[in-house]
DSSP file (Angstrom, degrees, kcal/mol; ACC not computed):
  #  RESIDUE AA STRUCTURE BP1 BP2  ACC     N-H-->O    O-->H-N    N-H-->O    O-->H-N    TCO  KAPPA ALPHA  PHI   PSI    X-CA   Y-CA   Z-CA
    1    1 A X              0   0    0      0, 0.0     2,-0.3     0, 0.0    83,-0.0   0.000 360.0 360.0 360.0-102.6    5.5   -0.8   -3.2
    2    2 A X        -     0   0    0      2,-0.0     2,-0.1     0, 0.0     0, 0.0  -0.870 360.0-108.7-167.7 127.3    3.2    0.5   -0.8
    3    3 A X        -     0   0    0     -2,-0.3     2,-0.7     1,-0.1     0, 0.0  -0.288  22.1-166.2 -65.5 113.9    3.1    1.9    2.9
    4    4 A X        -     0   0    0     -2,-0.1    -1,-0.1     4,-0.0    -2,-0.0  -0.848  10.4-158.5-105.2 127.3    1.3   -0.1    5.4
    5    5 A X     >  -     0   0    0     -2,-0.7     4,-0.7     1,-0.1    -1,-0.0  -0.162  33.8-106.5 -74.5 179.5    0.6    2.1    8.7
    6    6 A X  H  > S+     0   0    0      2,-0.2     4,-1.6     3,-0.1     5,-0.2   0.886 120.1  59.5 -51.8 -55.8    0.0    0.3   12.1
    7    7 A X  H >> S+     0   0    0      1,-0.2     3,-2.6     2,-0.2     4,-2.4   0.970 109.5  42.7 -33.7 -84.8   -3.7    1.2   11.8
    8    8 A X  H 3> S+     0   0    0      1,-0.3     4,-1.5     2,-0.2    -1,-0.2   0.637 109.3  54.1 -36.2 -32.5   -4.0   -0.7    8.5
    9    9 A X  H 3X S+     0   0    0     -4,-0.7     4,-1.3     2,-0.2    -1,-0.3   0.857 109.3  46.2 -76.0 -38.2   -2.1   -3.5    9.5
   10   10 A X  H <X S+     0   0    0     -3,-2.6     4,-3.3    -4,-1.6     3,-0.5   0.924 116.5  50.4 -93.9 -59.4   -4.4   -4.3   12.9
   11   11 A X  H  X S+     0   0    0     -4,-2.4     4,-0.6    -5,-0.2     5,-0.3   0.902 111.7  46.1 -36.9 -40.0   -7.6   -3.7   10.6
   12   12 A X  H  < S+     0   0    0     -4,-1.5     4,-0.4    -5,-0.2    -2,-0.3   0.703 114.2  56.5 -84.2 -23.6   -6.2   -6.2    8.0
   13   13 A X  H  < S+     0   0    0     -4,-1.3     4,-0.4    -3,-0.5    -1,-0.2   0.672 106.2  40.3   4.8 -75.5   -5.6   -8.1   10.7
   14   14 A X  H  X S+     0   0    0     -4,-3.3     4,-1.7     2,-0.2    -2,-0.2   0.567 105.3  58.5-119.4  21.0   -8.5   -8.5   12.1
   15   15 A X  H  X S+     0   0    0     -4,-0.6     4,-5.7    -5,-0.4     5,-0.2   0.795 104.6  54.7 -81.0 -43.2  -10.6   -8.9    9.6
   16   16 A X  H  > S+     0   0    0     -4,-0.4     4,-0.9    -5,-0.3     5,-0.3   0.840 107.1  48.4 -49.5 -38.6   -8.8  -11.6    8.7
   17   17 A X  H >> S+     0   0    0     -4,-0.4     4,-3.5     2,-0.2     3,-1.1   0.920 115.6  55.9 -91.6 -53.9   -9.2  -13.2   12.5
   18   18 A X  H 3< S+     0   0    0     -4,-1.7    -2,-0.2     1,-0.3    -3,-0.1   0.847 108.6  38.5 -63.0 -43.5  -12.8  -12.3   11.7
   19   19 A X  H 3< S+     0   0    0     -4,-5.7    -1,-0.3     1,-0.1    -2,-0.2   0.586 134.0  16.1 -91.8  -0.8  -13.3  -14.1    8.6
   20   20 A X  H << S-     0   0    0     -3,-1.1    -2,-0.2    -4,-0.9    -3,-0.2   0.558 100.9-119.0-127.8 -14.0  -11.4  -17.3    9.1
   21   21 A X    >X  -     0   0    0     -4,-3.5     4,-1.4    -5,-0.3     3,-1.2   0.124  33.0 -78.5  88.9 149.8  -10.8  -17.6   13.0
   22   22 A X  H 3> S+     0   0    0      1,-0.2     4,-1.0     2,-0.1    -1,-0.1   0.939 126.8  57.3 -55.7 -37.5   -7.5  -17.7   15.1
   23   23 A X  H 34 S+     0   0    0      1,-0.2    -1,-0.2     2,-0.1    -2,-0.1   0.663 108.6  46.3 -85.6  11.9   -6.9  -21.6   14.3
   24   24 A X  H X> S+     0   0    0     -3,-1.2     4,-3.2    -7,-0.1     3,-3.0   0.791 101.8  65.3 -87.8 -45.5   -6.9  -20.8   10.5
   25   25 A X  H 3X S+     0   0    0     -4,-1.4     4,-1.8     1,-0.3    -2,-0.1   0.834 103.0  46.8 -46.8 -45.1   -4.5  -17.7   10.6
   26   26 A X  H 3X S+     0   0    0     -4,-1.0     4,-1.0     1,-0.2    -1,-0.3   0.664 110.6  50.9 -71.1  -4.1   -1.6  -19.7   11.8
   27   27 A X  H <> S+     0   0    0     -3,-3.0     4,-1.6     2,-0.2    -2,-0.3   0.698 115.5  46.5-113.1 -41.1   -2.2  -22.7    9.0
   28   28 A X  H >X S+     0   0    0     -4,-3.2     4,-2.2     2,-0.2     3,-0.6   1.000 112.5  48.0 -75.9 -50.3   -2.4  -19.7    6.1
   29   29 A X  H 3X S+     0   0    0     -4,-1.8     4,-2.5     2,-0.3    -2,-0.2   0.781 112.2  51.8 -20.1 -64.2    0.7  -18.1    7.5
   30   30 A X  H 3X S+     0   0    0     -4,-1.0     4,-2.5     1,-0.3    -1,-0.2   0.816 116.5  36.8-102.9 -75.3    2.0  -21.4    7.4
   31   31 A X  H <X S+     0   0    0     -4,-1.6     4,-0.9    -3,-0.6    -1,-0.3   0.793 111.6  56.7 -58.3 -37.6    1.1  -21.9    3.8
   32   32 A X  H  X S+     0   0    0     -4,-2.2     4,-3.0     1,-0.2     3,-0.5   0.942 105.9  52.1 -45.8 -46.4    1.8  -18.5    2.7
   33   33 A X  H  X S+     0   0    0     -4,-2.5     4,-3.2     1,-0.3     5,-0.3   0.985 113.4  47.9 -51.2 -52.0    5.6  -19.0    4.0
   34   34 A X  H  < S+     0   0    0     -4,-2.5     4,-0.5     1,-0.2    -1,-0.3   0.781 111.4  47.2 -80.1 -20.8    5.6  -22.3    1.9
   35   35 A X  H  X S+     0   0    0     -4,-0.9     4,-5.4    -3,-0.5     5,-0.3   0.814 115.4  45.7 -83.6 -32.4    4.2  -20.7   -1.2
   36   36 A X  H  X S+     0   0    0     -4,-3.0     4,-2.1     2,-0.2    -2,-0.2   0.947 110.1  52.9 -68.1 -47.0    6.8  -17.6   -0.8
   37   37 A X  H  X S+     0   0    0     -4,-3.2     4,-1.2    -5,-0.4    -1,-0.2   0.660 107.0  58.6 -53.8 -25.3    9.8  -20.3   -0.1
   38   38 A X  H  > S+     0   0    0     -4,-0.5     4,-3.6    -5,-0.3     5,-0.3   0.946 111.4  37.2 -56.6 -88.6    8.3  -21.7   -3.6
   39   39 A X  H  X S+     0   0    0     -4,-5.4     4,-1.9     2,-0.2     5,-0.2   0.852 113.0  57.7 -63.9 -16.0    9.0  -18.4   -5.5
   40   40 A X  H >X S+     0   0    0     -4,-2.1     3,-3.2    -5,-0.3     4,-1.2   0.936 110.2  44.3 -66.5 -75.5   12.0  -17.7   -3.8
   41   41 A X  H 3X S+     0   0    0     -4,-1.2     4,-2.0     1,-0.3    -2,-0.2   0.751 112.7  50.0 -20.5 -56.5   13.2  -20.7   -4.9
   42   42 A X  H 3X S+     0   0    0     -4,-3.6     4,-2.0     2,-0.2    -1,-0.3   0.822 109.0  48.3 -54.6 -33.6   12.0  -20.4   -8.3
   43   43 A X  H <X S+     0   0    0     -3,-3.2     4,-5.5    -4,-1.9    -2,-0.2   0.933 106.3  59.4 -89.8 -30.1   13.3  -16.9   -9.1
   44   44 A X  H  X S+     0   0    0     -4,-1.2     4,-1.9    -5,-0.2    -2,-0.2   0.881 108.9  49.1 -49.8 -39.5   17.1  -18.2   -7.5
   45   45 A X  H  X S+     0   0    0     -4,-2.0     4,-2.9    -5,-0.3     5,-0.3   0.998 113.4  44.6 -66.8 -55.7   16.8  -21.0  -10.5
   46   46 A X  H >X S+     0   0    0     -4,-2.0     4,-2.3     2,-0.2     3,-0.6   0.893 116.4  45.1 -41.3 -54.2   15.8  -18.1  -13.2
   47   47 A X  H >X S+     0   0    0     -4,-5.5     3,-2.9     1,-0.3     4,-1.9   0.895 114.5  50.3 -58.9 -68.6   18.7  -15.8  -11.8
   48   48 A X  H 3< S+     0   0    0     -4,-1.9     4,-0.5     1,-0.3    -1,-0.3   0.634 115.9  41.5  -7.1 -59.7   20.9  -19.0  -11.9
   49   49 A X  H <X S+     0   0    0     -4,-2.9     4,-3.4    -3,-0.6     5,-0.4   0.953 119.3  46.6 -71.1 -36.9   19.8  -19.8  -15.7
   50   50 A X  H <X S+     0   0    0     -3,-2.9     4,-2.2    -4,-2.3    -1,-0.2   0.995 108.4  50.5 -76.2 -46.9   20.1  -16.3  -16.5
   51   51 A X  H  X S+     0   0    0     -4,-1.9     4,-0.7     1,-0.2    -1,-0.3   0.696 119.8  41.1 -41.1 -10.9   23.6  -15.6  -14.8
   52   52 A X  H  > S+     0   0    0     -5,-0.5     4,-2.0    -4,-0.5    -2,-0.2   0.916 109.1  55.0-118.5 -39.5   24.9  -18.7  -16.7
   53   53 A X  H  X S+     0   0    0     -4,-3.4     4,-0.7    -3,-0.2    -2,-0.2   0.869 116.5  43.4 -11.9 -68.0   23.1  -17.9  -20.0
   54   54 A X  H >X>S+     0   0    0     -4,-2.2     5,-1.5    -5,-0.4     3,-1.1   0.939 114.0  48.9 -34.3 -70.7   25.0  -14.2  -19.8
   55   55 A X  H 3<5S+     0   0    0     -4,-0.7    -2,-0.2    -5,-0.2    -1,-0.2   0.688 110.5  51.0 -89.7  -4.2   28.0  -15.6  -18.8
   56   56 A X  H 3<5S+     0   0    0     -4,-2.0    -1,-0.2     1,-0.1    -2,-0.2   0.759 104.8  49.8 -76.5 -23.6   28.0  -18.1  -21.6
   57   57 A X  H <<5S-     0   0    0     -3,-1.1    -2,-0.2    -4,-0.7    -3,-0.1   0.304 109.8-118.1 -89.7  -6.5   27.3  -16.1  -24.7
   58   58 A X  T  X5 +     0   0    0     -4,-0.8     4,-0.5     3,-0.1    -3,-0.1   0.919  66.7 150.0  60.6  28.4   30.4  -13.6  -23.3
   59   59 A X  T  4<S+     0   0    0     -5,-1.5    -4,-0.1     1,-0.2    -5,-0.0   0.944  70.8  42.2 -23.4 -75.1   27.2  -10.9  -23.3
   60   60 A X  T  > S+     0   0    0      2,-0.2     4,-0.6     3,-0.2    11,-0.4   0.302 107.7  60.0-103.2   9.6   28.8   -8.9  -20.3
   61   61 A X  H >> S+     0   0    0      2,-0.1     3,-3.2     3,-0.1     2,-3.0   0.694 111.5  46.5 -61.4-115.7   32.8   -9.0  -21.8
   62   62 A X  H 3< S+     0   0    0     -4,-0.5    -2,-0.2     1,-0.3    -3,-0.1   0.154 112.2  40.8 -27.0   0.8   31.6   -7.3  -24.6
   63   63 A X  H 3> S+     0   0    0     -2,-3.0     4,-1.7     3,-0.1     6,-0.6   0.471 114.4  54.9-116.4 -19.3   29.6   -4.7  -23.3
   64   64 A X  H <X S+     0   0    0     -3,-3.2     4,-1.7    -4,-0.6    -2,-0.2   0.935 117.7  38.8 -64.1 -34.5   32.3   -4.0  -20.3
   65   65 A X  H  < S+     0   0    0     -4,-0.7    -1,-0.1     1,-0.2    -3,-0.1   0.928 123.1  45.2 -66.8 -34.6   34.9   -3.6  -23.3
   66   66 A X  H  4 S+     0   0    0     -5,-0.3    -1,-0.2     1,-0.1    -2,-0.1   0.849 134.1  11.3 -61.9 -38.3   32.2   -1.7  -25.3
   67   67 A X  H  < S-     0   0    0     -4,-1.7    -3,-0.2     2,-0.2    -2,-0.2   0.770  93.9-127.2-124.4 -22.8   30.6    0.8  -22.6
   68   68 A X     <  +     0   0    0     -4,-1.7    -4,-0.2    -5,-0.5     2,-0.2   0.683  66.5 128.6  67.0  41.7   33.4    0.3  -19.8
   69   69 A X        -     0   0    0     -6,-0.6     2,-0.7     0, 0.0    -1,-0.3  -0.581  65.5-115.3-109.9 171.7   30.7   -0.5  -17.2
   70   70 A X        -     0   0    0     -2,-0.2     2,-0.2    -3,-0.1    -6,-0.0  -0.925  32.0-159.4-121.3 113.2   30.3   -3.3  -14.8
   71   71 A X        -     0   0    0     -2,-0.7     2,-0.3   -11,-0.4   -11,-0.0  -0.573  20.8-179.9 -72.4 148.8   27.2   -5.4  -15.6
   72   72 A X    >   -     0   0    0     -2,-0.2     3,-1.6     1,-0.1   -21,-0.0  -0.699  19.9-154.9-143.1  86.1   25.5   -7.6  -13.1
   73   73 A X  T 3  S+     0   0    0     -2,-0.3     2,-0.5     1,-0.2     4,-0.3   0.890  88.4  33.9 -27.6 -64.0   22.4   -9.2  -15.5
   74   74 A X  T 3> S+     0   0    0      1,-0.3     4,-1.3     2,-0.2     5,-0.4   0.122  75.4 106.7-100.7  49.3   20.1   -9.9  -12.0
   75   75 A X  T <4 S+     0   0    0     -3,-1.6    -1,-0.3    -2,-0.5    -2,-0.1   0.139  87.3  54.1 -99.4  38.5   20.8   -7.3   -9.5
   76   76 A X  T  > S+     0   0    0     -3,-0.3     4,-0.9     2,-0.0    -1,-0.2   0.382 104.8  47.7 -62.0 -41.9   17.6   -6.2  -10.5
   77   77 A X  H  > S+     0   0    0     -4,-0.3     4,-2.1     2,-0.2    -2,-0.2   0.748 116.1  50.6 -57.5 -41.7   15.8   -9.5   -9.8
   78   78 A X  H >X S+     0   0    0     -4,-1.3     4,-1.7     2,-0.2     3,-0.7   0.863 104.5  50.9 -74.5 -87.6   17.5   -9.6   -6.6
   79   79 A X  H 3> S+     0   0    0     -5,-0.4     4,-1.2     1,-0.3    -2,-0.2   0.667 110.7  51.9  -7.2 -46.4   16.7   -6.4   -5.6
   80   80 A X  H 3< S+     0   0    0     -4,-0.9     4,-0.5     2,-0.2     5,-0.3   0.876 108.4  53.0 -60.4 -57.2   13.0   -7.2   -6.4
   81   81 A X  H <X S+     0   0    0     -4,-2.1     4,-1.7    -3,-0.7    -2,-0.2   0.765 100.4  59.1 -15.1 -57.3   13.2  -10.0   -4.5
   82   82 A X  H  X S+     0   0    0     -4,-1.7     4,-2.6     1,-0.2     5,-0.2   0.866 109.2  42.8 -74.5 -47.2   14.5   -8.2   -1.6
   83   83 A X  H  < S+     0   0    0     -4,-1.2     4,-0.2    -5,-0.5    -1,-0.2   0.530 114.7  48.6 -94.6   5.2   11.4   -5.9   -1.4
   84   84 A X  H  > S+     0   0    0     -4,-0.5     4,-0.7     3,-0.1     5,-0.5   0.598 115.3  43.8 -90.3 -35.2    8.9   -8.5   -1.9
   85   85 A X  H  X S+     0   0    0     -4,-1.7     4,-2.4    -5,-0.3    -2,-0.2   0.976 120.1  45.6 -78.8 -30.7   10.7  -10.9    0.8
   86   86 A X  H  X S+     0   0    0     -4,-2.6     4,-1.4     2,-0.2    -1,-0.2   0.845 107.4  53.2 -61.9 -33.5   10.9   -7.8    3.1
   87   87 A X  H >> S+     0   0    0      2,-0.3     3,-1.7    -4,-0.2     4,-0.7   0.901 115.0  45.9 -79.8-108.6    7.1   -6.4    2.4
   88   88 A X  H 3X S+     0   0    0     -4,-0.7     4,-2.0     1,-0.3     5,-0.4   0.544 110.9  51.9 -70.5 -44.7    5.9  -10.4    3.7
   89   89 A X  H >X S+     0   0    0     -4,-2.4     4,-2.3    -5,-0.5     3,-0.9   0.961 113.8  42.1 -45.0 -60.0    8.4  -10.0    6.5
   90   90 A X  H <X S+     0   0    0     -3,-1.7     4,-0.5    -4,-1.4    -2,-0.2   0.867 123.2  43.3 -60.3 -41.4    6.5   -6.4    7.4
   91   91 A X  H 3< S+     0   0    0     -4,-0.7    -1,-0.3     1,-0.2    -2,-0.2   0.831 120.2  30.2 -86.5 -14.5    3.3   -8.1    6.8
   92   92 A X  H <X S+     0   0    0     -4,-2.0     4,-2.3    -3,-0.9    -2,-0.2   0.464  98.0  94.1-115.1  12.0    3.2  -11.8    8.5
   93   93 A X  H >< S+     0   0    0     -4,-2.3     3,-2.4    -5,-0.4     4,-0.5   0.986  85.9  41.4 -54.3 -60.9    5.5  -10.4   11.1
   94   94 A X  G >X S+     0   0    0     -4,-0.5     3,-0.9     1,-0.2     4,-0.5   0.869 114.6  54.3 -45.8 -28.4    2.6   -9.5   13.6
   95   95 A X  G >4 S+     0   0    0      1,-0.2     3,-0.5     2,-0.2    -1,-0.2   0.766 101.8  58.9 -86.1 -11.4    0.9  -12.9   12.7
   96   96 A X  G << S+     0   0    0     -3,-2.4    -1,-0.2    -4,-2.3    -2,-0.2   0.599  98.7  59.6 -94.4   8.6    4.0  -14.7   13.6
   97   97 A X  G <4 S+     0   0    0     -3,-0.9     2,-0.5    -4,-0.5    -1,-0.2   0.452  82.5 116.8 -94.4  -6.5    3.8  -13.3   17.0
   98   98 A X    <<        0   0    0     -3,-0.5    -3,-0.0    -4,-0.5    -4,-0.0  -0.645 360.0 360.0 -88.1 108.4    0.5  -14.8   17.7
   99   99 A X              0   0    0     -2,-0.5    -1,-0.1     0, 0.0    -3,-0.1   0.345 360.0 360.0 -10.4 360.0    0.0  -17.2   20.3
């Protein structure tokens, strides 16, 4: 994605403090977390549908017998996952330190 320094992070920070005040910044956190637990949730259903979709049409038998590879349809979706839920960890980490 894209590299946030220390600098950048305490500017975005406190601009943030600036423009809403300290007792909103825990209440967005708060709602950001719940909107993020939302798409996590959401994309676990997709992989779900799609992992059973897959493994219902017999998709990834016929392309291991075909190509001799091992498919895994959402190890990409996971993977994606994983660096969005890590990039909000890196970002609301400082805000979750906050008094």
């Amino acid at each position: 994605m894209f590299g946030i320094g220390g600098g950048e992070l305490f500017f975005i920070l406190l601009i943030i403090l600036m423009l809403f005040g300290s007792d909103k910044v825990p209440e967005m956190a708060r709602t950001f977390g719940k909107f993020m637990a939302q798409v996590k949730n959401a994309t676990n259903d997709i992989k779900h549908e799609i992992t059973k979709n897959v493994e219902q049409s017999g998709i990834t038998d016929e392309i291991k017998e075909t190509f001799d590879v091992d498919i895994n349809p959402v190890k990409d979706i996971q993977e994606e996952v994983d660096k969005q839920k890590q990039a909000f960890e890196d970002i609301t980490g400082p805000i979750k330190r906050l008094p």
